[in-house]
C-alpha positions as CSV (number, residue, x, y, z in Angstrom):
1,X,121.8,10.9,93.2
2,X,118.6,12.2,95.2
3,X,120.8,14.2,97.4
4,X,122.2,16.0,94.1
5,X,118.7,16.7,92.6
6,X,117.8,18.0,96.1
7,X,120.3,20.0,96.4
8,X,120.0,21.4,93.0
9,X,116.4,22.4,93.5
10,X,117.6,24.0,96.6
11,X,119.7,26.1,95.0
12,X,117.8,26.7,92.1
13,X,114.6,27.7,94.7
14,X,117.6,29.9,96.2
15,X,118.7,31.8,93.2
16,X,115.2,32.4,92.1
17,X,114.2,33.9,95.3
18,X,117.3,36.1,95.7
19,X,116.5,36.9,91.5
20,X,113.0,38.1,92.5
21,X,114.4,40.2,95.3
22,X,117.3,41.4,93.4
23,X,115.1,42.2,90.3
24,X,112.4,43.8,92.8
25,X,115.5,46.1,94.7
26,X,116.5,47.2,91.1
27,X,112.7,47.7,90.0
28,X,112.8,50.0,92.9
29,X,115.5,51.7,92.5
30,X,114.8,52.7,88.9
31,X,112.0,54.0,90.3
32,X,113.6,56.1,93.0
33,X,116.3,57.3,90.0
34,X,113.4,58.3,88.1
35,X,112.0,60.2,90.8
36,X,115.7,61.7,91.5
37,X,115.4,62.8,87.8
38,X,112.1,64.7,87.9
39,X,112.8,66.2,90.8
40,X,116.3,67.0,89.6
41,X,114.2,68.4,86.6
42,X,111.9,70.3,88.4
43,X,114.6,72.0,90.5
44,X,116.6,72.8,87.2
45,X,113.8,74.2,86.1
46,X,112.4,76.6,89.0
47,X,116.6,77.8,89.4
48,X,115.9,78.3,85.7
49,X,112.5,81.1,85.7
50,X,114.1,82.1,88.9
51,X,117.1,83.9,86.8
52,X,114.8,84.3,84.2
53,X,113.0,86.4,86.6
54,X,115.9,88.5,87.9
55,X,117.4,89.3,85.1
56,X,113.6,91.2,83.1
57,X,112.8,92.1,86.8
58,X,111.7,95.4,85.6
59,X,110.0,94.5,82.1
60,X,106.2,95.0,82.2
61,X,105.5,91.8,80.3
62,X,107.7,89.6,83.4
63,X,104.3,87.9,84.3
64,X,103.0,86.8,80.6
65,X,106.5,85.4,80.2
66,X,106.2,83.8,83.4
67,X,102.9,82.0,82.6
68,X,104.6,81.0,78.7
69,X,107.3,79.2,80.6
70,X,104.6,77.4,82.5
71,X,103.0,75.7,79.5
72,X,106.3,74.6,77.8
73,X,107.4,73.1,81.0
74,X,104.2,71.2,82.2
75,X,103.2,71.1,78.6
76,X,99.3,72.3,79.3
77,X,96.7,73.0,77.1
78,X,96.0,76.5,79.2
79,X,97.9,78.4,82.0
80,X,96.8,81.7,83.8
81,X,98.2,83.7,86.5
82,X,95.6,85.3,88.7
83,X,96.6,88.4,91.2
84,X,94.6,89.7,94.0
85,X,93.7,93.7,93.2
86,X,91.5,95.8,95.5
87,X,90.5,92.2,97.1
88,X,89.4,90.9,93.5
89,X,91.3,88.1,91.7
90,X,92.1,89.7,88.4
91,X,93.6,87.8,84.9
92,X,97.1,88.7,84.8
93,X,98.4,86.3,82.0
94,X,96.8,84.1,80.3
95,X,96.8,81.7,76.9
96,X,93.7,81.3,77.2
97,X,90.9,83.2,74.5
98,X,88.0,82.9,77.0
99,X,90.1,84.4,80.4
100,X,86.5,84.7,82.6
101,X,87.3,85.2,86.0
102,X,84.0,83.4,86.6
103,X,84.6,80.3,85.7
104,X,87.6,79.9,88.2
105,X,85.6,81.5,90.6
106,X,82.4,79.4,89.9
107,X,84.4,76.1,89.7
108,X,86.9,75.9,92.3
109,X,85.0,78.5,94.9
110,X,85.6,76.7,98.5
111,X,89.3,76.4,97.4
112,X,90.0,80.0,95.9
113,X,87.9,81.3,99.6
114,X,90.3,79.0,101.4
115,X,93.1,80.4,99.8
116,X,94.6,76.3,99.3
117,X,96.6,74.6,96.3
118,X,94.1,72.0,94.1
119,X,94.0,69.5,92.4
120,X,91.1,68.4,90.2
121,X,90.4,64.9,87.9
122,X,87.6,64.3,86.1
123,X,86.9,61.9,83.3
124,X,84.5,64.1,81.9
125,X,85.2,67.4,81.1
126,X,86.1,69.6,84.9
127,X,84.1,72.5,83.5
128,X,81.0,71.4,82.2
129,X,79.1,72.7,79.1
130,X,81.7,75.5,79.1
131,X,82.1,75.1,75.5
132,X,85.7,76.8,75.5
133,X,87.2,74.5,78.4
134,X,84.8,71.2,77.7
135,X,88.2,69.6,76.7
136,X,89.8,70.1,80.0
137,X,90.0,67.0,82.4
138,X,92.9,67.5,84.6
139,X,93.7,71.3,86.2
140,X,96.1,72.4,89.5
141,X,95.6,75.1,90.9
142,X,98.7,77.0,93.5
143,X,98.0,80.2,95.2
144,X,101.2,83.2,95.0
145,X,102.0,83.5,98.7
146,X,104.7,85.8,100.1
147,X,105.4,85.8,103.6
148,X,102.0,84.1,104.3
149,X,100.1,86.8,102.2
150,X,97.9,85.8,99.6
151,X,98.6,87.7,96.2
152,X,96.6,85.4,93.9
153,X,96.9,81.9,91.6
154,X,98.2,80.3,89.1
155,X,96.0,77.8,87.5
156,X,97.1,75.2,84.8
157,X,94.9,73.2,82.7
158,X,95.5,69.9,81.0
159,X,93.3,67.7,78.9
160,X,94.5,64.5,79.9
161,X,92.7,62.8,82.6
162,X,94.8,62.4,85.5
163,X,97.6,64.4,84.0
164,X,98.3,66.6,87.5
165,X,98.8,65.1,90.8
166,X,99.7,66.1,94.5
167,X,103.5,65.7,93.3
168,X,103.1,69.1,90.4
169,X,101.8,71.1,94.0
170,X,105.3,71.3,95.3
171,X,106.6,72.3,92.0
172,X,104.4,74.7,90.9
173,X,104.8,76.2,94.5
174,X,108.3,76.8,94.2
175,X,107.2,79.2,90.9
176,X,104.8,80.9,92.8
177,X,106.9,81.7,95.8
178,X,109.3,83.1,92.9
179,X,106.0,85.1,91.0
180,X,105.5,86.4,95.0
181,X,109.3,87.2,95.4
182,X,109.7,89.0,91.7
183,X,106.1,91.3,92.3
184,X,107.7,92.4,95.7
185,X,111.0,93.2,93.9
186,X,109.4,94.6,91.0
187,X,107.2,97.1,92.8
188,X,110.1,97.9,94.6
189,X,112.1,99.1,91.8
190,X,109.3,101.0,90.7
191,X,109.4,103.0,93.4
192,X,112.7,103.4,93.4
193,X,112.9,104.2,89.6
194,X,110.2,107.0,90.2
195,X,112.0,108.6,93.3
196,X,114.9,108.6,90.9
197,X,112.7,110.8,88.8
198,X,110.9,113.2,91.2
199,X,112.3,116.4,93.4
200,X,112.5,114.8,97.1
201,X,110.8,117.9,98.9
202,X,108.3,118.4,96.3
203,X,107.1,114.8,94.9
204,X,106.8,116.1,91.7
205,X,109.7,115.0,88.6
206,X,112.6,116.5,88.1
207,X,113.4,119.2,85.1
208,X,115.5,116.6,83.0
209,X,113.0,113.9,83.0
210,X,110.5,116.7,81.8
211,X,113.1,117.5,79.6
212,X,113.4,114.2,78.2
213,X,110.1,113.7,77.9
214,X,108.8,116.6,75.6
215,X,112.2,115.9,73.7
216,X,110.9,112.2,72.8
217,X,107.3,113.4,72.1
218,X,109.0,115.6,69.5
219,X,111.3,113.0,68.2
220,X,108.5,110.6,68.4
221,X,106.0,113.1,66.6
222,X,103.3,112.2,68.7
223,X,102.3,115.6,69.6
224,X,101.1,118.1,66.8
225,X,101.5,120.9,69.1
226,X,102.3,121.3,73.1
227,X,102.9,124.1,75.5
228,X,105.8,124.4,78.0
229,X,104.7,126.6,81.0
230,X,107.5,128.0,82.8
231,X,106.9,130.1,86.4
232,X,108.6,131.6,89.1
233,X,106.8,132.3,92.1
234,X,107.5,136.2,92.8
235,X,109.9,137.3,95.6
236,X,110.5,134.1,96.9
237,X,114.0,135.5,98.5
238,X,112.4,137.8,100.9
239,X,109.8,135.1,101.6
240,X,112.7,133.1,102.9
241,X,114.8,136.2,104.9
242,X,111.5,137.4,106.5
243,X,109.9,133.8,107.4
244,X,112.6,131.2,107.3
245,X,112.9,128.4,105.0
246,X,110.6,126.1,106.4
247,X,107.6,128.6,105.8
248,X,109.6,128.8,102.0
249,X,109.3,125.0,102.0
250,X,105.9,125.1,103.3
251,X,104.6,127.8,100.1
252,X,106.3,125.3,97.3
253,X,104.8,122.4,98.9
254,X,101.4,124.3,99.1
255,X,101.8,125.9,95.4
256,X,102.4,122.9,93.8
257,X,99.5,121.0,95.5
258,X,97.6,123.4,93.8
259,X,98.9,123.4,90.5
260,X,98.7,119.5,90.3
261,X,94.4,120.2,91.0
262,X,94.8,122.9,88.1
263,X,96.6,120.9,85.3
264,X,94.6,118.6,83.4
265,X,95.6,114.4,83.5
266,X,97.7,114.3,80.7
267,X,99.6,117.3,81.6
268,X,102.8,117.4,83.7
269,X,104.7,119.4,86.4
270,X,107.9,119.4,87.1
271,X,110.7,121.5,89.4
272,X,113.0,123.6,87.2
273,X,115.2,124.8,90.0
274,X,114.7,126.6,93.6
275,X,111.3,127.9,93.4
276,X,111.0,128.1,89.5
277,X,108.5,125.3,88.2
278,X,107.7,123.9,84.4
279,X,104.4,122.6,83.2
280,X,104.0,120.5,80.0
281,X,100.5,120.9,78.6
282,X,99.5,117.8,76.1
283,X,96.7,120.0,74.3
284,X,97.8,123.1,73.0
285,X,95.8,123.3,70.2
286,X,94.3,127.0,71.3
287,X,96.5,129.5,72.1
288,X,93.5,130.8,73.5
289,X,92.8,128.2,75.8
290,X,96.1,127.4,76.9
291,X,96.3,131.3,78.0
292,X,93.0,131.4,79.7
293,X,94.2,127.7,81.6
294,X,97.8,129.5,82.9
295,X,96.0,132.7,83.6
296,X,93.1,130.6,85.7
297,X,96.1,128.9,87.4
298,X,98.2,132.2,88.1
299,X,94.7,133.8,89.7
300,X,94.0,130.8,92.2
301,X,98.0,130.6,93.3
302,X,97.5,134.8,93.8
303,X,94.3,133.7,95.6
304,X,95.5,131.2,97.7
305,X,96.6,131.8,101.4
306,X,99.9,129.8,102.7
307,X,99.4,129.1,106.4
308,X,102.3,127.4,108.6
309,X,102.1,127.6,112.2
310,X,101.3,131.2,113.0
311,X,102.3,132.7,109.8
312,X,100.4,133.1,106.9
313,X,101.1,134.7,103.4
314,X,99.3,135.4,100.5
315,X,101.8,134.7,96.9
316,X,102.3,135.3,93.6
317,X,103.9,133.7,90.9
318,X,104.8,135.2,87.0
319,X,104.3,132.6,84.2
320,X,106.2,132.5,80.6
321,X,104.6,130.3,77.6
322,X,106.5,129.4,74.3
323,X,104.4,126.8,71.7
324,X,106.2,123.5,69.8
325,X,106.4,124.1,67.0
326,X,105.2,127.6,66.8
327,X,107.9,128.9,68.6
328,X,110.7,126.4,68.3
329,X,111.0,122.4,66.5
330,X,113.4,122.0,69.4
331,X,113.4,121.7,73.4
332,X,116.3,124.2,73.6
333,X,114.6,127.0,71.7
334,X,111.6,126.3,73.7
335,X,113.0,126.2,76.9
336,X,114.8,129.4,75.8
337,X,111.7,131.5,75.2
338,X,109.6,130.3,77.6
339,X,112.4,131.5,79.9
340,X,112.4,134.8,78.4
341,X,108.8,135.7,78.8
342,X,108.9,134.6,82.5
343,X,111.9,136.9,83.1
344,X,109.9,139.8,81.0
345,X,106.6,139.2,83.3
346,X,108.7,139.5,86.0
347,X,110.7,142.4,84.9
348,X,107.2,144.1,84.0
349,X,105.1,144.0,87.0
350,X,105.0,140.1,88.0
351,X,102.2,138.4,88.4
352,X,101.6,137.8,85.1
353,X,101.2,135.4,82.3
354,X,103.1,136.3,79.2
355,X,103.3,134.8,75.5
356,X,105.9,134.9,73.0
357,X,105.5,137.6,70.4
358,X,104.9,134.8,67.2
359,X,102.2,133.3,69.7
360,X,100.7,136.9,71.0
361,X,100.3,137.8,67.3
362,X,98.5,134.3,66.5
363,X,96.4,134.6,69.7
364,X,95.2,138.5,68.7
């Protein structure tokens, strides 16, 4: 009988030890699935923003959206995205009211000079007295690296003590190395949307996205009244026969350098065709004014000496002005008059600045 109970307690000491180790094996293995699952989560979600990214690469507003996808995924209180401009951090995105550079800078200084991901805990509040962050007890902060340059950070507040850990760094790094990918991409497609726009040679845009433009500022009806300047610069054939096309090349690029220094900000110049250039003027509320600016303009470009090499050549250039809406409500009739008073100043002497005959009345 004593060998039985032995035996029993044997086993019974057996089983409990291989039920603690089996119950410990499947503690950690739980544990390991939940990890599985939040990092299955967290990948889910960075393949996630990273087609979110590609596919509004070119919308302005990629980085606010960018910084709204933060705080529904980590579920802050406050997200920010900080880029590096003219070696400054600047406030890019934000959800935050009070967005004052100072008090990153001020709070995590030795970490934003080192340019290293953070972590900070504190059971009372990270920012002190701050009275618009005294709720916040738990922040991470990542820098945006591409290719080992610094661009900037995104910093995420919580206000739950304890809420970020070492584990959120790789996550949130993933999203940065995306923000770092997607400003690359994006400033590359800038640049390759404007070259779309502008004349190769001359860096300046094209006629039809001048042309599309002053037709959408009359759709829009932004503009009471503008000016479109068209000009021809005055025996340009013979410039080419007598001096080759390089020195030809040479007086556009010169010409328009100049006109760019004579038109105001808001005004734009674009090529219209082989040496024949168009200006949109924003304010063309004198007709007056807008005479005296294109006369000015004609003067310096008869003034100014094109040098290349061992030639140089003084120029001139004949200049045609219609008015919207004076002379037209549309960009045909507009383009169609302006034309015609370059063609008269040319026909008439060149070198000069003609208006249309409704505008020359209005202007006498």
């Amino acid at each position: 009988m004593k060998d039985y109970k032995d035996l029993y307690i044997n086993l019974l000491t057996e089983f409990e030890t291989y039920q603690n180790f089996a119950e410990s094996q499947i503690q950690i293995l739980n544990e390991k699935n939940t990890k599985l699952e939040k990092n299955l989560d967290a990948f889910f979600n960075v393949v996630e923003i990273s087609k979110y990214i590609n596919s509004y690469l070119s919308n302005e507003n990629l980085i606010p959206m960018i910084n709204d996808m933060m705080i529904g995924i980590l579920g802050a209180t406050y997200s920010s995205i900080y880029l590096k401009e003219n070696g400054e951090l600047t406030v890019k995105a934000t959800n935050s009211i009070a967005n004052n550079i100072n008090i990153l800078e001020e709070t995590f200084l030795r970490e934003i000079q080192n340019e290293n991901p953070f972590v900070i805990n504190s059971a009372l509040s990270i920012f002190g007295c701050i009275k618009s962050r005294s709720d916040i007890h738990s922040v991470i902060g990542v820098p945006i690296k591409l290719r080992e340059k610094f661009m900037g950070y995104i910093v995420v507040e919580h206000s739950l003590f304890n809420f970020f850990t070492n584990d959120h760094i790789k996550f949130i790094s993933s999203i940065a190395n995306q923000i770092g990918i997607a400003i690359e991409n994006s400033l590359l497609y800038k640049k390759i949307t404007e070259s779309a726009k502008k004349d190769p040679l001359l860096k300046i845009y094209h006629r039809k996205y001048l042309i599309d433009y002053m037709r959408n500022k009359i759709n829009e009806g932004i503009n009471k009244r503008f000016a479109v300047v068209m000009l021809d610069l005055d025996d340009f054939k013979r410039i080419n026969d007598s001096y080759g096309h390089l020195f030809g090349d040479e007086v556009l690029m010169q010409t328009v350098k100049l006109l760019e220094k004579s038109i105001g900000t808001e005004d734009i110049l674009a090529r219209y065709g082989g040496e024949e250039l168009i200006i949109y003027i924003k304010d063309a509320s004198s007709i007056e004014e807008v005479y005296k600016k294109v006369n000015t303009i004609r003067e310096k470009v008869s003034n100014n000496i094109i040098t290349f090499g061992n030639k140089s050549k003084i120029i001139t250039a004949s200049f045609g002005i219609s008015f919207y809406p004076l002379d037209g409500d549309n960009i045909e009739e507009l383009l169609y008059i302006a034309d015609e008073m370059l063609y008269e100043a040319k026909e008439t002497g060149k070198n000069k600045v003609l208006l249309s005959k409704t505008c020359s009345s209005a202007y006498i």
